[in-house]
mmCIF file of the C-alpha atoms, coordinates in Angstrom:
data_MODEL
# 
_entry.id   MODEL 
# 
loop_
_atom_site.group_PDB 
_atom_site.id 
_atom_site.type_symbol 
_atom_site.label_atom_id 
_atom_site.label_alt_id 
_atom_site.label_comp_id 
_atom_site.label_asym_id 
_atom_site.label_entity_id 
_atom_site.label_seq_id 
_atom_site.pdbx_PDB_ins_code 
_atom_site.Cartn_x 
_atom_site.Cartn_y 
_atom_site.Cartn_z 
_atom_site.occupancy 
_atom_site.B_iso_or_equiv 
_atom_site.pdbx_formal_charge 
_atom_site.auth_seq_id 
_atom_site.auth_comp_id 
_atom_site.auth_asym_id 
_atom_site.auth_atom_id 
_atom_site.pdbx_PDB_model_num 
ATOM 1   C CA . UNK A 1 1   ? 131.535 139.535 88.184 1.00 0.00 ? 1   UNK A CA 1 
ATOM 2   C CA . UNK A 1 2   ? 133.542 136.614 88.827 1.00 0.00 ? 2   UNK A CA 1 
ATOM 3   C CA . UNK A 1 3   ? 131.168 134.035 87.305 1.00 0.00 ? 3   UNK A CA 1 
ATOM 4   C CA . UNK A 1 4   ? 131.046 136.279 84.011 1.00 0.00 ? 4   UNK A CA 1 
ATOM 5   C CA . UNK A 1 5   ? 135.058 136.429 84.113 1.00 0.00 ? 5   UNK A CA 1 
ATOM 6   C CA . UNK A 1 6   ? 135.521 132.835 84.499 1.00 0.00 ? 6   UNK A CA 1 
ATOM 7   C CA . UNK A 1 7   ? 132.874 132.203 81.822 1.00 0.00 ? 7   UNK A CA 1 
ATOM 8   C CA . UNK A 1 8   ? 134.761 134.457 79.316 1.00 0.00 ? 8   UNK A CA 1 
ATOM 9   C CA . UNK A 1 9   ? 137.973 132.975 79.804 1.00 0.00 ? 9   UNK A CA 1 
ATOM 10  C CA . UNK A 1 10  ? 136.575 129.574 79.408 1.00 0.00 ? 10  UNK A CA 1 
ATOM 11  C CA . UNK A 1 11  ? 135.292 130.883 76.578 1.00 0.00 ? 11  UNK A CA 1 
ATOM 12  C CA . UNK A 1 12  ? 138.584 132.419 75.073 1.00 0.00 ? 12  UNK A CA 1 
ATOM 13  C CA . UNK A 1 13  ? 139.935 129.053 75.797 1.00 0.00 ? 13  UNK A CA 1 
ATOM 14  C CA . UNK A 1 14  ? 137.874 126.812 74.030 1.00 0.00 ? 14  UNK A CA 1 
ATOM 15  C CA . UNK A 1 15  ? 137.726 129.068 71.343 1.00 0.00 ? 15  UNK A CA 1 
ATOM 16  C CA . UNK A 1 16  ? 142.080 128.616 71.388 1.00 0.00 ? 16  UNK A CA 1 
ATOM 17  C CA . UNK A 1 17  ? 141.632 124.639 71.578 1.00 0.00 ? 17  UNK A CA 1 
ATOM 18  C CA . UNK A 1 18  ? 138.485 124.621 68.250 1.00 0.00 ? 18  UNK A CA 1 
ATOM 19  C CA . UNK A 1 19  ? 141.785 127.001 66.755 1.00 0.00 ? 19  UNK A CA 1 
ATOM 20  C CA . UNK A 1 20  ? 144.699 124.529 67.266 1.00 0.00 ? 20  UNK A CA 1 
ATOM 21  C CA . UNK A 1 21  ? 142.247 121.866 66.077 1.00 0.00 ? 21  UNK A CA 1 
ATOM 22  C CA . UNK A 1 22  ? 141.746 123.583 62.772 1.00 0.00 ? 22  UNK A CA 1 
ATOM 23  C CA . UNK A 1 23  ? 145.202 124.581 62.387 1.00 0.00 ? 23  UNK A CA 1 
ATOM 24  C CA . UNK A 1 24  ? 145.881 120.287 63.231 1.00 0.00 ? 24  UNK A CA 1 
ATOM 25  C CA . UNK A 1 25  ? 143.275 119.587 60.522 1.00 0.00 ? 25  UNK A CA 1 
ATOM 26  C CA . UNK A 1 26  ? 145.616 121.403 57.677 1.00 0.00 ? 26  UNK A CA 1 
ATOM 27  C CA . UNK A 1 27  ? 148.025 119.690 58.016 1.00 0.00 ? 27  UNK A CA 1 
ATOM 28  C CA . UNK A 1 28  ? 147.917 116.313 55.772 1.00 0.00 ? 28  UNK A CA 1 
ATOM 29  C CA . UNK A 1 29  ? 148.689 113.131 57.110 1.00 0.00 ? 29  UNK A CA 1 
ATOM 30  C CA . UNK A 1 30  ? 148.704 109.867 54.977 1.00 0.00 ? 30  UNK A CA 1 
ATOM 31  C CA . UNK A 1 31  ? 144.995 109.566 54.554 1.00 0.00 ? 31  UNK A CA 1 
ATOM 32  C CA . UNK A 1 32  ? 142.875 111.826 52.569 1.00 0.00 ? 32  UNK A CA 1 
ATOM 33  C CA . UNK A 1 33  ? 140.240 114.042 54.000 1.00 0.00 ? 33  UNK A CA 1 
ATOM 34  C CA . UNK A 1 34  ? 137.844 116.185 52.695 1.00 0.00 ? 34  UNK A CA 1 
ATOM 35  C CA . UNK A 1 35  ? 138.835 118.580 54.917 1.00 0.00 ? 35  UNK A CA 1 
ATOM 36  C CA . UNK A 1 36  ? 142.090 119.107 53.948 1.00 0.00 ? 36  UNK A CA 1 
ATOM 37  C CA . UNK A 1 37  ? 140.990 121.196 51.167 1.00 0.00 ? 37  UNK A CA 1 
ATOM 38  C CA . UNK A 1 38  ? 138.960 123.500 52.930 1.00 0.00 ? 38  UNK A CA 1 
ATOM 39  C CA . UNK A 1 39  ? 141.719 126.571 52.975 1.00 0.00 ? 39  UNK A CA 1 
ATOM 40  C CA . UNK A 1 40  ? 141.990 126.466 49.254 1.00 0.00 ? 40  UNK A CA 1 
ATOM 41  C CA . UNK A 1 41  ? 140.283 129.439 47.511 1.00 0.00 ? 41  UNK A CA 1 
ATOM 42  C CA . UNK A 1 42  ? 139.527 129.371 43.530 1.00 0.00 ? 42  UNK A CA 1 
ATOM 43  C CA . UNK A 1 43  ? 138.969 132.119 41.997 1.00 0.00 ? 43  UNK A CA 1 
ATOM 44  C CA . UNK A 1 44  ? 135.367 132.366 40.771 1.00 0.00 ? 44  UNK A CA 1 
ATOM 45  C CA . UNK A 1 45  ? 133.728 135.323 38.528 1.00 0.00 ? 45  UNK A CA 1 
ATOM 46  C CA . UNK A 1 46  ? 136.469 137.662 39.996 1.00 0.00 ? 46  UNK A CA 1 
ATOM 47  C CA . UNK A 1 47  ? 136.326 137.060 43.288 1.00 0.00 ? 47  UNK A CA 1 
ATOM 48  C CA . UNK A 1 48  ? 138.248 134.204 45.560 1.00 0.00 ? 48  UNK A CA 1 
ATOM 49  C CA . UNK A 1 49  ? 135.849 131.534 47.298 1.00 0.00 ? 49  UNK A CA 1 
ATOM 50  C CA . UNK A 1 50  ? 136.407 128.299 49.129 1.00 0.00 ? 50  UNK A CA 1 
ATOM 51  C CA . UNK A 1 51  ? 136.755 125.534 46.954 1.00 0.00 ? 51  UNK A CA 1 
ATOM 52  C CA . UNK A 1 52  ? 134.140 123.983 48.752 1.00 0.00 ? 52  UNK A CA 1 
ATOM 53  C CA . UNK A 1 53  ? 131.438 126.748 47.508 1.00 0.00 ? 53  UNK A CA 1 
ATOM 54  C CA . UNK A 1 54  ? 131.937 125.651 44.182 1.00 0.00 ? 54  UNK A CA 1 
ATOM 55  C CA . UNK A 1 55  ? 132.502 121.700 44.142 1.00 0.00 ? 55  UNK A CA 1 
ATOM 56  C CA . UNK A 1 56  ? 131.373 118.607 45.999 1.00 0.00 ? 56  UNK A CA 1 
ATOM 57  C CA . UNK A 1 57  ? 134.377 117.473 47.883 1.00 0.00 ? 57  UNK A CA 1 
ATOM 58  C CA . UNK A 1 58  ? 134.201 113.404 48.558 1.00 0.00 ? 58  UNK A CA 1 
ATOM 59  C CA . UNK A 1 59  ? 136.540 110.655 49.232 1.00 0.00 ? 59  UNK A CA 1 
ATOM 60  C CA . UNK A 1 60  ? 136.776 108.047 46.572 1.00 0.00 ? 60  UNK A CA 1 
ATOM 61  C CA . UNK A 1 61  ? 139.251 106.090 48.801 1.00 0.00 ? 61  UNK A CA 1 
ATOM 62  C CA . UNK A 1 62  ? 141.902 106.041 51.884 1.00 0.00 ? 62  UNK A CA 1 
ATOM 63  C CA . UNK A 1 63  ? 144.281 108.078 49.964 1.00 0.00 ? 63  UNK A CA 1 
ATOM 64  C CA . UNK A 1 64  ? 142.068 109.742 47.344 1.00 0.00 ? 64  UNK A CA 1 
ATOM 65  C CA . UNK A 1 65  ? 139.915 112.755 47.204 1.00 0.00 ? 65  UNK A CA 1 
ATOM 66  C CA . UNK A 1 66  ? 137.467 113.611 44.579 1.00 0.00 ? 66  UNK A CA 1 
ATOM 67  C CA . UNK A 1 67  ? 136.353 116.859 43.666 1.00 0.00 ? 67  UNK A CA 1 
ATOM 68  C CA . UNK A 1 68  ? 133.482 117.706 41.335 1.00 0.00 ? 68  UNK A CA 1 
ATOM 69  C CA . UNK A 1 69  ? 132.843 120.503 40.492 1.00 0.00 ? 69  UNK A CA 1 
ATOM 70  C CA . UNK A 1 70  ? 128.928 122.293 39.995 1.00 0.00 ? 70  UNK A CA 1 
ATOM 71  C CA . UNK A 1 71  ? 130.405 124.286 36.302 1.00 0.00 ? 71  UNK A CA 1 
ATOM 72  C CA . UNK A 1 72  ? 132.307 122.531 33.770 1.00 0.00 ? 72  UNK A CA 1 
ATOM 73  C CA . UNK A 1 73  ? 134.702 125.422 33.111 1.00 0.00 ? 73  UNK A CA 1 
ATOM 74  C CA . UNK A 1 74  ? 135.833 125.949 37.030 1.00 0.00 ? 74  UNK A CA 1 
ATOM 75  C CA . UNK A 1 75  ? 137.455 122.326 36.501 1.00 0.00 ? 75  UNK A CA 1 
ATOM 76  C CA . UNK A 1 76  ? 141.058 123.691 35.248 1.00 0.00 ? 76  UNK A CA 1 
ATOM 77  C CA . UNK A 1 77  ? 140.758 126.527 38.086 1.00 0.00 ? 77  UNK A CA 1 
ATOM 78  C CA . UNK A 1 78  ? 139.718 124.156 40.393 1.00 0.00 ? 78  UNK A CA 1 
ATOM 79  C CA . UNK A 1 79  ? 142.708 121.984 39.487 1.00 0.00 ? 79  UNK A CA 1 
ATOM 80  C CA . UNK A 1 80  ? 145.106 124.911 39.559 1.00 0.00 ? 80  UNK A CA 1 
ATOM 81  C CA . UNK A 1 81  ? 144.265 125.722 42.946 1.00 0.00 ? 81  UNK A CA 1 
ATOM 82  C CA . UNK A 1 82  ? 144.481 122.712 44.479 1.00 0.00 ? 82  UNK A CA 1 
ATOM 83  C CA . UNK A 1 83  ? 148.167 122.212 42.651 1.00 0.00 ? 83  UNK A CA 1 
ATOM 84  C CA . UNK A 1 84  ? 149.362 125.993 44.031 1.00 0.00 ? 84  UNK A CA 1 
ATOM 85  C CA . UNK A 1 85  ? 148.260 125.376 47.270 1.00 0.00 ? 85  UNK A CA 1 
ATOM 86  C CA . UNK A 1 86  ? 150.830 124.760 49.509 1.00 0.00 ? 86  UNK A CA 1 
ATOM 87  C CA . UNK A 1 87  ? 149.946 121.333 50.224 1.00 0.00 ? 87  UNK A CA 1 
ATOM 88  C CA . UNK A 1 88  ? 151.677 120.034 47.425 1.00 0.00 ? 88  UNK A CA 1 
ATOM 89  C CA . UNK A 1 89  ? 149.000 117.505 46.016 1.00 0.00 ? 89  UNK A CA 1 
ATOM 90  C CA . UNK A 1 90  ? 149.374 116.845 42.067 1.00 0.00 ? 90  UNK A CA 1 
ATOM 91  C CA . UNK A 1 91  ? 145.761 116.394 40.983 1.00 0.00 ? 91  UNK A CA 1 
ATOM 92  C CA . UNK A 1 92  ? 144.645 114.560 37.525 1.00 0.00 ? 92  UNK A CA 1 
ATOM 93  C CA . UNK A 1 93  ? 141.407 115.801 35.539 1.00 0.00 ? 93  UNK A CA 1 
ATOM 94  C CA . UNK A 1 94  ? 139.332 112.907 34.376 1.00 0.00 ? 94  UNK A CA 1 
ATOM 95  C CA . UNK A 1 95  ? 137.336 115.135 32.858 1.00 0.00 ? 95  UNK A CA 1 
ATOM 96  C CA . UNK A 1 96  ? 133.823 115.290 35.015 1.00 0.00 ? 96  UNK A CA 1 
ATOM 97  C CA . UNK A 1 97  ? 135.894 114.941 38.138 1.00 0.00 ? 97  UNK A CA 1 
ATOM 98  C CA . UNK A 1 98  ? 139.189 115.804 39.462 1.00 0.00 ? 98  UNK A CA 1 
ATOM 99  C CA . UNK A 1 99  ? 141.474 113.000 41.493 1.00 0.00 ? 99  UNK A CA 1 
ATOM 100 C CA . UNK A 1 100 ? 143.744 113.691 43.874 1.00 0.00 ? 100 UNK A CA 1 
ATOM 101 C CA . UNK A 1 101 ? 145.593 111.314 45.475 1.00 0.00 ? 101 UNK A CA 1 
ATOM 102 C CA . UNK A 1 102 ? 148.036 111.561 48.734 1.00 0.00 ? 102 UNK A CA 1 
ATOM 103 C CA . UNK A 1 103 ? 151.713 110.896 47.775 1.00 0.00 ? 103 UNK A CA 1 
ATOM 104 C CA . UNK A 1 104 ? 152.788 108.712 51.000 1.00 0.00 ? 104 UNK A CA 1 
ATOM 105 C CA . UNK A 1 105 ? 154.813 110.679 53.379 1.00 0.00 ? 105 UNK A CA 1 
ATOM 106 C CA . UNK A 1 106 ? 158.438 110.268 53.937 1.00 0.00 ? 106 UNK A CA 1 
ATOM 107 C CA . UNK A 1 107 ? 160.044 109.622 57.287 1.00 0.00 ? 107 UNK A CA 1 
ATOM 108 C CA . UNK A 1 108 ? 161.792 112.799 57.121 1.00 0.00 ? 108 UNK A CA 1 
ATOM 109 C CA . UNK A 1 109 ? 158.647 114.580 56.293 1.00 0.00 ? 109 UNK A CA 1 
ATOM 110 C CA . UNK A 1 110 ? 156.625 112.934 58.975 1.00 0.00 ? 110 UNK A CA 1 
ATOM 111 C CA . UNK A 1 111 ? 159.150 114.280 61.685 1.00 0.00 ? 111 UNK A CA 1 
ATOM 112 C CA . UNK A 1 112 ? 159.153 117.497 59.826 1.00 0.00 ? 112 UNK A CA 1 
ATOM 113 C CA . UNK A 1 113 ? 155.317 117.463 60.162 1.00 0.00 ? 113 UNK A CA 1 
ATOM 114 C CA . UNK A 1 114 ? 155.702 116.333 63.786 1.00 0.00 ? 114 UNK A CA 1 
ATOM 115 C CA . UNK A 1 115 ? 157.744 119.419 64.616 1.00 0.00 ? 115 UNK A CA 1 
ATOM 116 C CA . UNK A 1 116 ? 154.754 121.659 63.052 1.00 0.00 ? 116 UNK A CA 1 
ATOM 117 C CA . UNK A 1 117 ? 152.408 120.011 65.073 1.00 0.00 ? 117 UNK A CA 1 
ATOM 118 C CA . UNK A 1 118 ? 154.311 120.369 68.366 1.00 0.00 ? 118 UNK A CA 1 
ATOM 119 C CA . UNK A 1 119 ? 154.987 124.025 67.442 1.00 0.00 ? 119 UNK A CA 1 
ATOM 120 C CA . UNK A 1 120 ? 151.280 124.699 66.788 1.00 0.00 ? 120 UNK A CA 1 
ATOM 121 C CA . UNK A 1 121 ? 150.177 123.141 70.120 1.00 0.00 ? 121 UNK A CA 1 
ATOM 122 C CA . UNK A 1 122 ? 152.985 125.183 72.067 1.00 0.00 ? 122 UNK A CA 1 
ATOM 123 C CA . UNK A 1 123 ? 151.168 128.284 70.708 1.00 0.00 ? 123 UNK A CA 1 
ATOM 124 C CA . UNK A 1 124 ? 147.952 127.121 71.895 1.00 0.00 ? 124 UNK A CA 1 
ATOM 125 C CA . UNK A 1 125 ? 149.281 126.180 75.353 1.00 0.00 ? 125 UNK A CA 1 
ATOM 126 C CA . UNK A 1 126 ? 150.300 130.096 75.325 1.00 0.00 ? 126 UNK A CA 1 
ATOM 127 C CA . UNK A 1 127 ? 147.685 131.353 74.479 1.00 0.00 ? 127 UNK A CA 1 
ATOM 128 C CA . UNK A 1 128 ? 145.635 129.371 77.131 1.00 0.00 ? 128 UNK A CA 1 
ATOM 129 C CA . UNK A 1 129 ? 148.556 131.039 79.412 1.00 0.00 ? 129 UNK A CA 1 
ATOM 130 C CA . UNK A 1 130 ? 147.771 134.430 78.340 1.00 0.00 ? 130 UNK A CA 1 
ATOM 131 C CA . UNK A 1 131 ? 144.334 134.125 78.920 1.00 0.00 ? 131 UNK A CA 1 
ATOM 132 C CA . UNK A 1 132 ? 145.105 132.940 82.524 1.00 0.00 ? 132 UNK A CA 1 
ATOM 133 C CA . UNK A 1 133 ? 147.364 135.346 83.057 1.00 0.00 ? 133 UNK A CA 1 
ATOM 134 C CA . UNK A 1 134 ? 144.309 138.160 81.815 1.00 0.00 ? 134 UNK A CA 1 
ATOM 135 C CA . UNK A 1 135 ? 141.994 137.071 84.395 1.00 0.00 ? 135 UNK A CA 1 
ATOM 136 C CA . UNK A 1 136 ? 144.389 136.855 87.206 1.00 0.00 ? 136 UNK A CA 1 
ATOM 137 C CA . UNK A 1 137 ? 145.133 140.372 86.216 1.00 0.00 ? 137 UNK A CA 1 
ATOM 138 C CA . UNK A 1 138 ? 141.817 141.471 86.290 1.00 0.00 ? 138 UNK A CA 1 
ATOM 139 C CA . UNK A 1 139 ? 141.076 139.855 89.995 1.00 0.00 ? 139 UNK A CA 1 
ATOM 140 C CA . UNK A 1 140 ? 143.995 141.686 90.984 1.00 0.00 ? 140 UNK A CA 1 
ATOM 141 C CA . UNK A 1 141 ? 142.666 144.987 89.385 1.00 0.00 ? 141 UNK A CA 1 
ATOM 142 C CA . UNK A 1 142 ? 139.328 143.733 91.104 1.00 0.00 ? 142 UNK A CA 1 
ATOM 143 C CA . UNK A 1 143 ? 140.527 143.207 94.760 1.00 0.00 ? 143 UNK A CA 1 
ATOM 144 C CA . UNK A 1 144 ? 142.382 146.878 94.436 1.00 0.00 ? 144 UNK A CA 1 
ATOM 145 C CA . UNK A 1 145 ? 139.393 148.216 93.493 1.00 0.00 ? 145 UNK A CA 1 
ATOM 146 C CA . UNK A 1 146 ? 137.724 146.793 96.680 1.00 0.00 ? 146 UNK A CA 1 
ATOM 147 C CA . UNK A 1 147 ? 135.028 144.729 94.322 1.00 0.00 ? 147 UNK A CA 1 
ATOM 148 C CA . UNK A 1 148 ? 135.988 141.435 95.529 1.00 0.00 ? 148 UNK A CA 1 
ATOM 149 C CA . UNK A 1 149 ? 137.695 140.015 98.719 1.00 0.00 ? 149 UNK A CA 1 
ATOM 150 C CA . UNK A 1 150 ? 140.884 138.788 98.524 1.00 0.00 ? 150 UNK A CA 1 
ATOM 151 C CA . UNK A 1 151 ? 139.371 135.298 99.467 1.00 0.00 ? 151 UNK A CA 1 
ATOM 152 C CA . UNK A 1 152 ? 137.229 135.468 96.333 1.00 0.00 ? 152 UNK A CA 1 
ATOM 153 C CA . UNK A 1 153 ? 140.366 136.316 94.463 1.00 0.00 ? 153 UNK A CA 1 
ATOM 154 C CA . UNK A 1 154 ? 142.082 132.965 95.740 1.00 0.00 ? 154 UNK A CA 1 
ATOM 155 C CA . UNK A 1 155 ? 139.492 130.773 95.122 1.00 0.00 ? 155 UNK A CA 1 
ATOM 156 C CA . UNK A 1 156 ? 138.718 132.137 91.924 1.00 0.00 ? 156 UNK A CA 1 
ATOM 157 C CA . UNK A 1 157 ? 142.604 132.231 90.602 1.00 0.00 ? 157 UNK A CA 1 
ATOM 158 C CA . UNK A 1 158 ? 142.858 128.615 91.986 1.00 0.00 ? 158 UNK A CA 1 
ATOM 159 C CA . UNK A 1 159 ? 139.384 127.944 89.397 1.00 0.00 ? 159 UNK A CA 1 
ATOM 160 C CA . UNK A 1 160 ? 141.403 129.375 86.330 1.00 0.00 ? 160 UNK A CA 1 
ATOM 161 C CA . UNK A 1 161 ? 144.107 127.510 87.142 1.00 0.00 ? 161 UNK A CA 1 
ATOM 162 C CA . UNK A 1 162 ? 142.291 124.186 87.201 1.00 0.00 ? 162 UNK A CA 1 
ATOM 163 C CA . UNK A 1 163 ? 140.833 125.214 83.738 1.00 0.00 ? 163 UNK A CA 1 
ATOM 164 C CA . UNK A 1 164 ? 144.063 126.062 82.351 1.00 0.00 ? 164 UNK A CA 1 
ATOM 165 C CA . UNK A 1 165 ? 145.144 122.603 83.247 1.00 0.00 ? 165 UNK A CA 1 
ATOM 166 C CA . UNK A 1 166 ? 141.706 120.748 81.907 1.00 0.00 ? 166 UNK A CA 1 
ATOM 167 C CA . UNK A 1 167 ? 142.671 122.646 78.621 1.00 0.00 ? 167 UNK A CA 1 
ATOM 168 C CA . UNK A 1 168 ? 146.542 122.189 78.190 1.00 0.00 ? 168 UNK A CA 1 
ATOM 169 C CA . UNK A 1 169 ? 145.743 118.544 78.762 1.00 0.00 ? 169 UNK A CA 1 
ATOM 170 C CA . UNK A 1 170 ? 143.639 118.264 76.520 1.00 0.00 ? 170 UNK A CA 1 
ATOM 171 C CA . UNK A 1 171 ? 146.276 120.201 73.823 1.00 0.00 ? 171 UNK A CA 1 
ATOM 172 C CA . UNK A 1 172 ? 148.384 117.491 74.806 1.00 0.00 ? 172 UNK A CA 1 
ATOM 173 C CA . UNK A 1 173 ? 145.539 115.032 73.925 1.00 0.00 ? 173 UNK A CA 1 
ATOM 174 C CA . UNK A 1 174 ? 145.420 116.404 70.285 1.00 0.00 ? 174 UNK A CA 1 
ATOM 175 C CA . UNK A 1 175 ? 148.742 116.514 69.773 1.00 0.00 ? 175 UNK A CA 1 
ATOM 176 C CA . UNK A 1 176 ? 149.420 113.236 70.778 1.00 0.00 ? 176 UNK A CA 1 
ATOM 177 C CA . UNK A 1 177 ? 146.598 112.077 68.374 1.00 0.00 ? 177 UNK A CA 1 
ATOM 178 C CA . UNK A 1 178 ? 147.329 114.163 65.800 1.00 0.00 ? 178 UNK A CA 1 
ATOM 179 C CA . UNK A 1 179 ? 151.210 112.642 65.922 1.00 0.00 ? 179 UNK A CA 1 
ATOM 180 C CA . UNK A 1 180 ? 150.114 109.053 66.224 1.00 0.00 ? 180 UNK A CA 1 
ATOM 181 C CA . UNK A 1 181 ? 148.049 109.829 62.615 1.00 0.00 ? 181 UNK A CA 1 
ATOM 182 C CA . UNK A 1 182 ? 151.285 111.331 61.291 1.00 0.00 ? 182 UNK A CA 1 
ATOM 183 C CA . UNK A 1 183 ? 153.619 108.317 62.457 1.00 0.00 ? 183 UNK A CA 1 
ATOM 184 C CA . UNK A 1 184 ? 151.285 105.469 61.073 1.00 0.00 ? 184 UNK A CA 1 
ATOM 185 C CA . UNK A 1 185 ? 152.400 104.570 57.730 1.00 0.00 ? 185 UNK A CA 1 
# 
């Protein structure tokens, strides 16, 4: 029982940390990435898809993204996406393929973007809390319930703890990396 519980919220964890990583990935820094256009959906024979189910997505340089798309006529959609989205790219049709290159950030928008990112990784840190607080709750539920000894439950909260601090640090570690990118100019 306690292996299982300590597996789970390791689990829950990670899956918090692969979370805060996506969220970090959204949001552009001065370089292009094909990634960055992953959240924009185009609407395609009535329904909305993923820009990336109907276009290759490539870099053509540092601060340039090309997107070409697999049907001639889903170029103007594809374009009006990508200009809707909230990213607030401007991209150019050259007619097989669409440019779209990264306006350089601002120093005011860099520390606006810095703010985001410290905000999203304070949400991950809580939910890697929560998580830690959910287990220690259920070894207190467990001990009451005579399953486990309260030795068990000490060792076992002191083992959630030290995973709660592997993954905060390392929340700390993206955030610091992810800042760094937004600060180089």
């Amino acid at each position: 029982m306690i292996s299982e519980l300590k597996k789970a919220t390791e689990q829950k964890m990670q899956k918090s940390l692969e979370a805060l990583k996506t969220d970090l990935a959204k949001i552009r820094t001065g370089r292009a990435h094909t990634g960055l256009l992953d959240h924009v959906q185009v609407e395609y024979y009535g329904s909305m898809v993923p820009i990336n189910q109907v276009a290759n997505i490539t870099l053509i340089d540092a601060r340039t993204i090309g997107v070409q798309t697999w049907e001639k006529p889903m170029l103007g959609k594809v374009e009006r996406a990508i200009r809707d989205s909230d990213l607030g790219l401007n991209p150019a049709n050259m007619g097989e393929i669409i440019r779209v290159p990264m306006p350089p950030l601002t120093e005011e928008r860099r520390r606006d973007l810095t703010k985001v990112v410290r905000q999203e990784g304070e949400t991950a840190k809580v939910a890697v809390r929560n998580l830690r607080r959910d287990a220690n709750q259920h070894l207190k539920d467990a001990v009451k319930d005579k399953t486990i000894s309260e030795d068990d439950e000490r060792r076992t909260q002191e083992d959630i703890q030290k995973l709660t601090d592997k993954y905060v640090a390392e929340i700390d570690k993206q955030l610091a990396q992810k800042e760094q990118e937004l600060m180089q100019i």
